[in-house]
KEZA-644882 format. One record per residue: residue in three letters; x, z, y of N, C-alpha, C in turn. Coordinates in steps of 0.05 Angstrom, whole numbers, plus 32768, in hexadecimal, padded with zeros to 4 digits. Layout:
ALAXZYXZYXZY
...
END
This chain:
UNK801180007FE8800080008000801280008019
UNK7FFE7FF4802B801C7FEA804A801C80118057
UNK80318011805F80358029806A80178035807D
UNK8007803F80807FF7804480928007805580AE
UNK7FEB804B80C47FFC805C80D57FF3807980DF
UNK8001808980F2800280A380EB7FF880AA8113
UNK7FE780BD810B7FE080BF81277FDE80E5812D
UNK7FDD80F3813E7FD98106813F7FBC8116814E
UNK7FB0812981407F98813A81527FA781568159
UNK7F9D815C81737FA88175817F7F8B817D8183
UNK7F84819B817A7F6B819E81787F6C81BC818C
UNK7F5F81B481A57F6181D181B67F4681E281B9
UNK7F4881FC81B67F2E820181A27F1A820B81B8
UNK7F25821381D17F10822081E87F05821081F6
UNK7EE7821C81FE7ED4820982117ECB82258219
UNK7EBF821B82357EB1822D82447E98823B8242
UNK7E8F8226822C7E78822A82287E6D8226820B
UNK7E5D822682047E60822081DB7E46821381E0
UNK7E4581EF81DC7E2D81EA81DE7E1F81EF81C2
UNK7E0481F181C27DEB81F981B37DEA81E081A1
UNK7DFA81C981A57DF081B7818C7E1081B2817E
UNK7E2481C281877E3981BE81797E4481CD8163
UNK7E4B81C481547E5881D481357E7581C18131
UNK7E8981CA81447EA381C181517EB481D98146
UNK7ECA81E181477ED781F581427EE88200815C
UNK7ED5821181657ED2821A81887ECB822F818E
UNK7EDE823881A67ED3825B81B17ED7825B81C6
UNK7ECD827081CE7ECE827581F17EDC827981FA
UNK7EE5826982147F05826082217F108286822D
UNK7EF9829582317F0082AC82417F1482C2822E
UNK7F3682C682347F4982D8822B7F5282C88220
UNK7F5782A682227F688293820F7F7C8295821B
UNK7F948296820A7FB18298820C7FBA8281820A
UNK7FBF827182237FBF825182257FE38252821F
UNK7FF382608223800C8265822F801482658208
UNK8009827A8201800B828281DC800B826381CD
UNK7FF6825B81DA7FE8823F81C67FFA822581CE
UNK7FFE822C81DF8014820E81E9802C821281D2
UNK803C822881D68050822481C7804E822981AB
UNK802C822B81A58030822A817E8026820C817D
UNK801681FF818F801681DD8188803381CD818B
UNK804881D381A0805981C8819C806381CF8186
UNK806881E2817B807981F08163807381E48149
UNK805281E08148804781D4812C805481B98132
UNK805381AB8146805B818F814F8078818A8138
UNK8086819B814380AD819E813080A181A68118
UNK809281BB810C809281BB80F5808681A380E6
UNK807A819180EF8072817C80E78083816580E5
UNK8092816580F280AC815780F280C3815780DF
UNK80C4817080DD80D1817A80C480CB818180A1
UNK80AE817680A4809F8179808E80A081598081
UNK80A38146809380998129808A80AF811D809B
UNK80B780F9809180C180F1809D80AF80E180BB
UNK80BE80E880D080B180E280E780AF80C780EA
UNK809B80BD80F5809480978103808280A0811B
UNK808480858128808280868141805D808B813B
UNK804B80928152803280A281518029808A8159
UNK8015807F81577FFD807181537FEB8079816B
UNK7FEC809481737FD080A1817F7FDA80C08182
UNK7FD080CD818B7FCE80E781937FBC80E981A6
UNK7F9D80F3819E7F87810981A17F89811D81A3
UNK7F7B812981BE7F79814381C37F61814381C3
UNK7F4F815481A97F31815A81A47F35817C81AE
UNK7F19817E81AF7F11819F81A87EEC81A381A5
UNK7EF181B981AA7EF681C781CC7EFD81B881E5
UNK7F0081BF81EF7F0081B182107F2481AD8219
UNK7F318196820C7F4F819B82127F4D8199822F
UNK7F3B818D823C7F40818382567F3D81A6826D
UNK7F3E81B882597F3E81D7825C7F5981E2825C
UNK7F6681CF824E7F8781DF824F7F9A81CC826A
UNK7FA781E4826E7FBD81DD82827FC881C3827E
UNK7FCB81B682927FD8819B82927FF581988288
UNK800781AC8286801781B28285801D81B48266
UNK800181BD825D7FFF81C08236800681A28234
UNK7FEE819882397FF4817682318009816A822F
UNK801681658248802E8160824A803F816C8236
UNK8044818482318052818F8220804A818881F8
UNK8037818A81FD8034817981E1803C815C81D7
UNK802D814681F5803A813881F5805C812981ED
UNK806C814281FE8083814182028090814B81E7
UNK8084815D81DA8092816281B4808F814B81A7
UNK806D814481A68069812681918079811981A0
UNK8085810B81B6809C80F881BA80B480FA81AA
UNK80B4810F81AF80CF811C81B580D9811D818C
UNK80C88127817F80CE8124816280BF810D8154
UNK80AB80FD816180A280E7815080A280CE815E
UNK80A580CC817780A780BC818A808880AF8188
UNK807F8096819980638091819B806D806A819A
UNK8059805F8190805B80428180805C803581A1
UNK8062802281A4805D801581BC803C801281C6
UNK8029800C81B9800D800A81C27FFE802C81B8
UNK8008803B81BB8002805B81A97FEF805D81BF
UNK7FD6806B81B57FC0807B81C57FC2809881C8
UNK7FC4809981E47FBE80BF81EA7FA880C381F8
UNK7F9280D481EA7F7F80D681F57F7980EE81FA
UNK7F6D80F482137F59810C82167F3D811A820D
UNK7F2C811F82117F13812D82117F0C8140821C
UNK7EFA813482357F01814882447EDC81478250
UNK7EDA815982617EBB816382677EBD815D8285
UNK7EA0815D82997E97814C82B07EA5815E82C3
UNK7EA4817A82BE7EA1819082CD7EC3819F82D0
UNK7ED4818D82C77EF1819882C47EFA817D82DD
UNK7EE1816882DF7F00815282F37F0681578309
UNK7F1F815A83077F308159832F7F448149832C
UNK7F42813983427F5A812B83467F74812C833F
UNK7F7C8143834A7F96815083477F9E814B8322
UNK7F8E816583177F8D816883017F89815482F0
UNK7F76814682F27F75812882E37F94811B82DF
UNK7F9B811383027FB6810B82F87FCB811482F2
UNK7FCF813082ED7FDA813B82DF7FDC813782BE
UNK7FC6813782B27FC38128829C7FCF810D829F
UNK7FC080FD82B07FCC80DD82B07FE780D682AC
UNK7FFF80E982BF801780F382C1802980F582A9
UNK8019810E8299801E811E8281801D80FF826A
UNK801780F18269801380D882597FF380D3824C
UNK7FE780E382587FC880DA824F7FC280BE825D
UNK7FB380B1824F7FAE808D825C7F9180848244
UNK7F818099823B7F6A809882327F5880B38234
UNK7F3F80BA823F7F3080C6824D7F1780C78237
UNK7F0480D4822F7EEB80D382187EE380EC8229
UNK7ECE80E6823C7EB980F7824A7EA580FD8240
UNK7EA6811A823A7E8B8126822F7E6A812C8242
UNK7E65811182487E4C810B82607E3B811B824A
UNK7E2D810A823C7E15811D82267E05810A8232
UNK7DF58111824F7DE5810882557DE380FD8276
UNK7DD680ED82867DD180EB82977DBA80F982AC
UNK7DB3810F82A37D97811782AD7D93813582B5
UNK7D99814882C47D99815982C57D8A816A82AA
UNK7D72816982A57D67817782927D69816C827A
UNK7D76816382717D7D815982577D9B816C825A
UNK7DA4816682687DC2817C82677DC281948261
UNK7DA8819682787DA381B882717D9981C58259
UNK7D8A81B182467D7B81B382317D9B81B2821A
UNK7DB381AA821F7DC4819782107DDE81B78217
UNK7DD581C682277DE381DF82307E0081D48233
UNK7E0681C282477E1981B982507E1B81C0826E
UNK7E3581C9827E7E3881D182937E3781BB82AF
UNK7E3681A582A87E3D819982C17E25818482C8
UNK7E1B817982D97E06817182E67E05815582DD
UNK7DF5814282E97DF2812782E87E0F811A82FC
UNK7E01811B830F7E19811C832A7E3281288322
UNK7E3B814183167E4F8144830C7E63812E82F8
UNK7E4E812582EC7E5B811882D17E5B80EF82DE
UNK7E4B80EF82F47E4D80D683017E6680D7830E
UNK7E6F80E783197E8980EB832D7EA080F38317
UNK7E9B80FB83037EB680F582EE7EC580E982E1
UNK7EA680D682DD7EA880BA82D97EB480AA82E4
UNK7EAE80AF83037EC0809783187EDC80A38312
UNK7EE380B5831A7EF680BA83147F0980B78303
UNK7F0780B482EA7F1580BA82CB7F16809582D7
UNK7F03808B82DF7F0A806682DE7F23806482F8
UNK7F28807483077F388075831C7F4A8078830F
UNK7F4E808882F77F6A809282EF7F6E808F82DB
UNK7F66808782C07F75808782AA7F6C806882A5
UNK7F80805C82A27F7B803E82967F61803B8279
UNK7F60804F826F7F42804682527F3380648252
UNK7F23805D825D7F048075825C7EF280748253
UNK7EE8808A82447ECE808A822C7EB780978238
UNK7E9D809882397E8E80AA82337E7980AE8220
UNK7E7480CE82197E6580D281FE7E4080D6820C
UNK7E3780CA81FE7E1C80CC820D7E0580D981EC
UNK7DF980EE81F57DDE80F281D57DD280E481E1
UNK7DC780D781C97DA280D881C87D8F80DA81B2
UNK7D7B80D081B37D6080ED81A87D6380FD81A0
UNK7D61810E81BB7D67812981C67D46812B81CD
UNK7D4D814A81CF7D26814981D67D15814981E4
UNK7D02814081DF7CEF813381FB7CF881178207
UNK7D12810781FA7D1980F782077D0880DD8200
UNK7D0680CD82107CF280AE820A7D098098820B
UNK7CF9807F82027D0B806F81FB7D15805C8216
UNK7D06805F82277D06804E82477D1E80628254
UNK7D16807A82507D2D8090825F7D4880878255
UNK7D468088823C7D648083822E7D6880668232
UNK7D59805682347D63803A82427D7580368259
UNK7D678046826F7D70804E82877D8880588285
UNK7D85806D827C7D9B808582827DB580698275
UNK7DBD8066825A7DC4804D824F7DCF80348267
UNK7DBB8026826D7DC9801382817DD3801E829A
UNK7DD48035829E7DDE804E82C07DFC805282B5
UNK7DFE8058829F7E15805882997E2880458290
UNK7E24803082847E2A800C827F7E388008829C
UNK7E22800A82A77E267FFE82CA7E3F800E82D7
UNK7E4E802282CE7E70802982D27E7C801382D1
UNK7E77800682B97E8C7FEE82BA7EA37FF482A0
UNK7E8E800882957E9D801882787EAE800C8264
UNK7EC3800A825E7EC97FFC823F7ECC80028228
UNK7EBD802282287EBD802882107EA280418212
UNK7E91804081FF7E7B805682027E72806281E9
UNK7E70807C81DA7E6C808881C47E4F809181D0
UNK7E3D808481BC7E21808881B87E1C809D81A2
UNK7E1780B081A87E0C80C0818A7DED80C8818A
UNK7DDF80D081737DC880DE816A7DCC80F88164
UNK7DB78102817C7DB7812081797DB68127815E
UNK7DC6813F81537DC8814581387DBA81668133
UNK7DAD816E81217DAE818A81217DBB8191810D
UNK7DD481A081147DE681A281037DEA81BA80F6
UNK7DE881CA80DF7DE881E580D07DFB81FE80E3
UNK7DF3820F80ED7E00822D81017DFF82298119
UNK7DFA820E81237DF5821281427DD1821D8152
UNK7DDB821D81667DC4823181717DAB8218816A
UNK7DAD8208816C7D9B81EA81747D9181E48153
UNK7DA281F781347D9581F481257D7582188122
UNK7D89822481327D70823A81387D5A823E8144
UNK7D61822B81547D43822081697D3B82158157
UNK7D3E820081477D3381E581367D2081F98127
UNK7D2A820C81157D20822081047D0D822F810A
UNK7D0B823481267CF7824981367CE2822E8144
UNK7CE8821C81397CC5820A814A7CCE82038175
UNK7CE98207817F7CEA820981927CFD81F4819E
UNK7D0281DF818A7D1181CB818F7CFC81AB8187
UNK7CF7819F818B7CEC818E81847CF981638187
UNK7D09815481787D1E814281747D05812C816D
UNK7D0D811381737CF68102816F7D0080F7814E
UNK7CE480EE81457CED80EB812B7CF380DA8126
UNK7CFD80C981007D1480B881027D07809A810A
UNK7CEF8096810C7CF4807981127CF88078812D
UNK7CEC808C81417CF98096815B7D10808A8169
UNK7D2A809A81577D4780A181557D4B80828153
UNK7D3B807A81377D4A805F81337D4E80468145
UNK7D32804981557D26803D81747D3B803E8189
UNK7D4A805B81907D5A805F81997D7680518196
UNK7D7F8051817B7D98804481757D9D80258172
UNK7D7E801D81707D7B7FFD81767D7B7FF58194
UNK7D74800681A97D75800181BF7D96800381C7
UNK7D9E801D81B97DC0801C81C47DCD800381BC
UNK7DC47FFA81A57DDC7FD8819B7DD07FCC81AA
UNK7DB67FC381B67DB17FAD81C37DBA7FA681DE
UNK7DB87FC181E77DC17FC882057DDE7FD08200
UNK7DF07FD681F87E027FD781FA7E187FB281FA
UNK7E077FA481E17E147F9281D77E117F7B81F8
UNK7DFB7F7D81F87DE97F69820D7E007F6E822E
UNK7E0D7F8882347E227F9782407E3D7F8E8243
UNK7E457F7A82277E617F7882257E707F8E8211
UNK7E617FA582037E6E7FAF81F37E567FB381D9
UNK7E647FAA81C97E597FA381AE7E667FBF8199
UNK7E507FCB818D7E577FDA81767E727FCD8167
UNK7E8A7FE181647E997FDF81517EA07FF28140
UNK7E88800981437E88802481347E7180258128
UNK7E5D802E81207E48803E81247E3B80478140
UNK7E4C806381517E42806D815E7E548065817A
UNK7E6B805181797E768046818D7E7D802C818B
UNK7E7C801E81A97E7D800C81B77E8F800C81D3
UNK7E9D7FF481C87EB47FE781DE7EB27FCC81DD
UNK7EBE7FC281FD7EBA7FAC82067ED47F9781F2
UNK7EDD7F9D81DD7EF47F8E81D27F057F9E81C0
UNK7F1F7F8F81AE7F2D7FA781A07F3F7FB781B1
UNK7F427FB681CB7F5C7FC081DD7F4B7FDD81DF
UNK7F347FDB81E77F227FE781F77F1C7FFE81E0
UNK7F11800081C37F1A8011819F7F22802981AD
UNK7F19803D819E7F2E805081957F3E80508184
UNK7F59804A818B7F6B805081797F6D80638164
UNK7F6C807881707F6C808F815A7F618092814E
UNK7F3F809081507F27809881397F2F80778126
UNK7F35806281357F3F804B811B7F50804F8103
UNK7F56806C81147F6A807280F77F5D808480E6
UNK7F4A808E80F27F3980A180D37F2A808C80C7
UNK7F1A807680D97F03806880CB7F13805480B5
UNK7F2C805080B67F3A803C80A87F5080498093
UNK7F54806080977F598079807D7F7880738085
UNK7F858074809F7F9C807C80A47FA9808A809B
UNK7FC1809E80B27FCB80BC80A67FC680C080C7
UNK7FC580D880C37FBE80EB80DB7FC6810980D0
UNK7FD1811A80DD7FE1813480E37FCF814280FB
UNK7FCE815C80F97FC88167810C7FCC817D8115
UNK7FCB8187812C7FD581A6813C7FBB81B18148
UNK7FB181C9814D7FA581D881567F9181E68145
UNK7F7981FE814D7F6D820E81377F5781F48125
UNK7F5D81FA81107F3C81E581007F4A81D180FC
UNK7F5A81C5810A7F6381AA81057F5F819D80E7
UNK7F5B818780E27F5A817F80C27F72815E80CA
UNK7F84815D80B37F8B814580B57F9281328093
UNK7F97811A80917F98810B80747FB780FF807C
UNK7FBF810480657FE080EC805B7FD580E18044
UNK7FE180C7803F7FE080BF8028800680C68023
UNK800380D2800C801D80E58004802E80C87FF3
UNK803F80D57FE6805180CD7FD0804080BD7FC0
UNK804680A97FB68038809F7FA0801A80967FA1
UNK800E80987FBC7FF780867FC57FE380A07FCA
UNK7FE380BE7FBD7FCF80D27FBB7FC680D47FDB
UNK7FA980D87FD97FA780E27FF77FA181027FF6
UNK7FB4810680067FB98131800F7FA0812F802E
UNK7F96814280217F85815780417F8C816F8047
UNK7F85817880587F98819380667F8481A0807D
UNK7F8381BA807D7F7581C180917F7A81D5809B
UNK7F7D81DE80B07F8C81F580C17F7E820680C9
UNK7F8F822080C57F7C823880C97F62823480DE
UNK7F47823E80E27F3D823480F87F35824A8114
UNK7F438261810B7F49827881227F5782748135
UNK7F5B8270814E7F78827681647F82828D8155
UNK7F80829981577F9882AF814F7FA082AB8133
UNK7F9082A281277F96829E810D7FAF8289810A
UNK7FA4827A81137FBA825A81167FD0825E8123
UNK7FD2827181357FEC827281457FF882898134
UNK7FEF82988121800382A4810F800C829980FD
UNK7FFE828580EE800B827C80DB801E826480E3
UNK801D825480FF803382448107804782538109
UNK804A826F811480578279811F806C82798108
UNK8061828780EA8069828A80D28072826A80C8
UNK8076825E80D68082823E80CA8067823880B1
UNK804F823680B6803D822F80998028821580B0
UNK803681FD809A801E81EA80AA800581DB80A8
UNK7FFA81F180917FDC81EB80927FD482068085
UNK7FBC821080837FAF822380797FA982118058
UNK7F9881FD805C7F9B81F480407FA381D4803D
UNK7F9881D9801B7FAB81BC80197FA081A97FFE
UNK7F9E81997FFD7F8981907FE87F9B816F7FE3
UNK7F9B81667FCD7F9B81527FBE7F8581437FB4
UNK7F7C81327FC17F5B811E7FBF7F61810E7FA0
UNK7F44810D7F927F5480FF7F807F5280E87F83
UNK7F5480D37F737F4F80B47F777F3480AF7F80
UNK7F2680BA7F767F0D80B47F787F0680C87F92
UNK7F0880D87F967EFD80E57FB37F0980D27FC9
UNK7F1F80CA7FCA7F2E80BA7FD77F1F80A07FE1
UNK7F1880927FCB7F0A807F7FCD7EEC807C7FD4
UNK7EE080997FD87EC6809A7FDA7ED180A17FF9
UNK7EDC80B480067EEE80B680207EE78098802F
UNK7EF4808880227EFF8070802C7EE78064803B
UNK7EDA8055801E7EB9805180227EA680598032
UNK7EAF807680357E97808080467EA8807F8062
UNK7EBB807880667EC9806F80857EC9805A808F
UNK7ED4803F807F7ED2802580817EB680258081
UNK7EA7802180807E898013807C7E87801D80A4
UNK7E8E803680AC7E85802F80C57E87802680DB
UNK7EA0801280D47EA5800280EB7EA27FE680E2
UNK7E9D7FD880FD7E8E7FB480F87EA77FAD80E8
UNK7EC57FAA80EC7ED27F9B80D77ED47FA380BA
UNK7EC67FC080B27EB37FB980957ECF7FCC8086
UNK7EC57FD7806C7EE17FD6805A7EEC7FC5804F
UNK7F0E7FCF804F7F1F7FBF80467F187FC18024
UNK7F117FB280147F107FB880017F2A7FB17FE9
UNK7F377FA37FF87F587F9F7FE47F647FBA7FE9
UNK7F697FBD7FFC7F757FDA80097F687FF97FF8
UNK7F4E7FFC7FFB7F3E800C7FE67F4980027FCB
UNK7F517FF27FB57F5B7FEF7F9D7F727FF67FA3
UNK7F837FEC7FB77FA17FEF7FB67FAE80117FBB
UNK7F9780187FCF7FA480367FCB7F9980597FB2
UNK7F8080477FAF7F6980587F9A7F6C805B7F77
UNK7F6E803D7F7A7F6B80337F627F46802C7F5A
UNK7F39802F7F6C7F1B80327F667F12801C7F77
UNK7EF680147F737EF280007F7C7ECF800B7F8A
UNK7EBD7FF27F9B7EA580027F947E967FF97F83
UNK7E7680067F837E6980047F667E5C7FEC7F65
UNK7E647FD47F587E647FC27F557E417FB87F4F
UNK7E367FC57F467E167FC17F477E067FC37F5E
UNK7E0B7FDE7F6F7E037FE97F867E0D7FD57F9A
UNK7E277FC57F9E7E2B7FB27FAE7E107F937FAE
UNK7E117F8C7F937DFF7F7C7F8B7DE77F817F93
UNK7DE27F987F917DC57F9C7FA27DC27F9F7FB1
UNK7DD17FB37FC87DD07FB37FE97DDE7F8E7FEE
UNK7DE37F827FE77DEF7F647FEA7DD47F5C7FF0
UNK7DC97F587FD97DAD7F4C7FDD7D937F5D7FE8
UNK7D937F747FF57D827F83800A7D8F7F7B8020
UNK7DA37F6C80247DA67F6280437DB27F80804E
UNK7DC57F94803F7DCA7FB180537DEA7FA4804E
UNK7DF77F9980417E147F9380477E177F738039
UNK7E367F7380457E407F5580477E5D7F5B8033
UNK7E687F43802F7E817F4680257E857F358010
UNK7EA67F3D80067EAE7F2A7FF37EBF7F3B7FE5
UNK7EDB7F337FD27EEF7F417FC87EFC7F567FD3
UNK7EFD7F4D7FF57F0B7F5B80057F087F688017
UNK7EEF7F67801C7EE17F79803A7EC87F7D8030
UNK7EB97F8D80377E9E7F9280387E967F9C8050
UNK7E847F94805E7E727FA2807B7E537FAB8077
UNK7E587FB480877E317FBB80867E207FAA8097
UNK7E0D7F9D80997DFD7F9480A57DF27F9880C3
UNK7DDD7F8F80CD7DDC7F9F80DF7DBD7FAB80D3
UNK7DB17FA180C27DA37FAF80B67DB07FC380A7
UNK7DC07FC180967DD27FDD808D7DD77FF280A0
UNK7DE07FEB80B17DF1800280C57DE3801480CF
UNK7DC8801980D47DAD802980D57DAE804080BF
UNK7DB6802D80AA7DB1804480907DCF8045807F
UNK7DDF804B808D7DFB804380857DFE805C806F
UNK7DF48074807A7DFD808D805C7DFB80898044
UNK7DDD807380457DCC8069802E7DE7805A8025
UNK7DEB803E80317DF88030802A7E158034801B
UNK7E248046802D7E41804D80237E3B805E800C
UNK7E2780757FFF7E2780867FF27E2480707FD7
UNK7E0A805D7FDE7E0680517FCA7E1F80457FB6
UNK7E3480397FC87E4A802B7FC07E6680397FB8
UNK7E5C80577FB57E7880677FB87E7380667F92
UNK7E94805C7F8C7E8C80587F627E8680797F60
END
């Protein structure tokens, strides 16, 4: 199998706030030891260096929690280890994630400075009361003026927008939809509100006090985002995201949907190698701050550690490739698995019109892609 490439997540775990529909691995920014945490992410950075042989990075993501919450000075400094022990590929992505209610000038280009040159704004919504319903801190007008901004300063900017969310209609989300297009965006992550198991938003659900439109609703919704998005200049090449071209991609999530290697630093973090001999290894890191910064401290660079077998690997694969438009590689799936998919179940989603393909690729439809869990589960051998 061709070498895959290797990208890094830096996962910073404080937000100000804990929204009600998230099940993230996150705590409240108040008594964070920003000063502590800087120097156990650089530190894991060398021990990772010294664990594997180093190549140049592909990408480096800063998820959380709210990185756009840590000192500019962190960044940079993380930045400056992954250089510094793995160096970065000539076209390598560093990206942010950052919220409406953190932008300043100053600080922005501080980041910009630090080597950030990709931005993924956590808008949510356009609407005052949908925000507030979405228990997010920053306003409409907030998140409009961040917007201009992040386009002032970082050469590639994202924003994440829900919808059916509640009470929402399908004209609203049209709107709100082309208000945000009209930036001049080249890259936009569309998601469906989820109710996801321990968050507050699955306790309301439970108590009768949340109310989500139902699925042919939702589905209404997600046909309006491909049409209007595509009709825009940016055409689905995800599932739940859209860019105006391949420049415009996320780099980094290309490397989970296409079963890369990816490494990672901070609390919760999860990352995949394909090891020695083709096996794919998972790994997952303590998901405490304090926890994680003791055990870096102690030179240990994951809490756990797992060996996938052929077949989990290949069901991995399947259920990643299928969600982007260039489809799975399906030589690549034999060449690193040894497994293939289930050769009947193809035959029949073939002829239901839910996927396409041949020896070497398989995609989903655009009738498939609606019901893609269906689809990929069906085909996992």
């Amino acid at each position: 199998m061709t070498r895959p490439a290797l990208g890094l997540y830096a996962h910073w775990p404080w937000c100000a706030r804990i929204c009600p529909y998230c099940d993230f691995n996150v705590y409240r920014a108040k008594g964070a030891d920003t000063d502590a945490m800087t120097a156990v992410l650089t530190g894991h950075v060398g021990l990772w260096a010294e664990h594997m042989q180093p190549r140049p990075l592909a990408s480096l993501h800063f998820g959380g929690g709210t990185p756009s919450l840590a000192p500019p000075a962190t960044i940079a400094a993380v930045i400056k280890a992954a250089d510094a022990r793995f160096g970065f590929a000539p076209d390598a992505e560093i990206g942010l994630e950052a919220n409406p209610e953190d932008a300043g000038p100053e600080r922005w280009r501080a980041f910009r400075d630090a080597g950030v040159e990709r931005v993924s704004l956590g808008v949510q919504a356009l609407d005052d009361d949908a925000l507030k319903s979405l228990g997010r801190m920053h306003s409409a007008d907030q998140a409009r003026r961040a917007i201009a901004l992040a386009l002032e300063i970082f050469p590639r900017v994202s924003i994440d927008l829900i919808y059916a969310r509640p009470d929402q209609t399908a004209e609203a989300w049209e709107a709100e939809l082309e208000e945000a297009l009209g930036f001049g965006l080249k890259h936009l992550s569309a998601y469906q509100l989820t109710i996801e198991p321990g968050t507050a938003f699955e306790k309301r659900a439970a108590r009768g006090q949340l109310d989500t439109p139902e699925e042919d609703s939702a589905a209404q919704f997600y046909e309006i985002t491909q049409q209007i998005c595509a009709a825009r200049g940016l055409p689905a090449y995800e599932v739940s995201n859209h860019a105006s071209g391949p420049a415009h991609q996320s780099r980094h999530n290309r490397l989970y949907w296409t079963s890369q290697d990816w490494i990672a630093i901070g609390p919760g973090g999860h990352g995949r190698l394909w090891a020695d001999g083709d096996a794919r290894r998972g790994f997952a890191l303590a998901r405490r701050p304090d926890a994680y910064q003791a055990a870096v401290s102690a030179g240990e660079l994951w809490e756990e550690d797992e060996t996938l077998s052929p077949l989990d690997a290949a069901r991995e694969m399947i259920l990643m490739g299928l969600r982007i438009t260039d489809g799975l590689d399906r030589a690549r799936l034999r060449a690193a698995t040894g497994q293939d998919v289930d050769a009947d179940a193809l035959a029949r989603l073939t002829g239901q019109g839910l996927v396409a393909g041949d020896e070497t690729r398989i995609k989903a439809t655009r009738k498939g892609r609606p019901v893609l869990d269906y689809v990929a589960g069906a085909l996992c051998p």
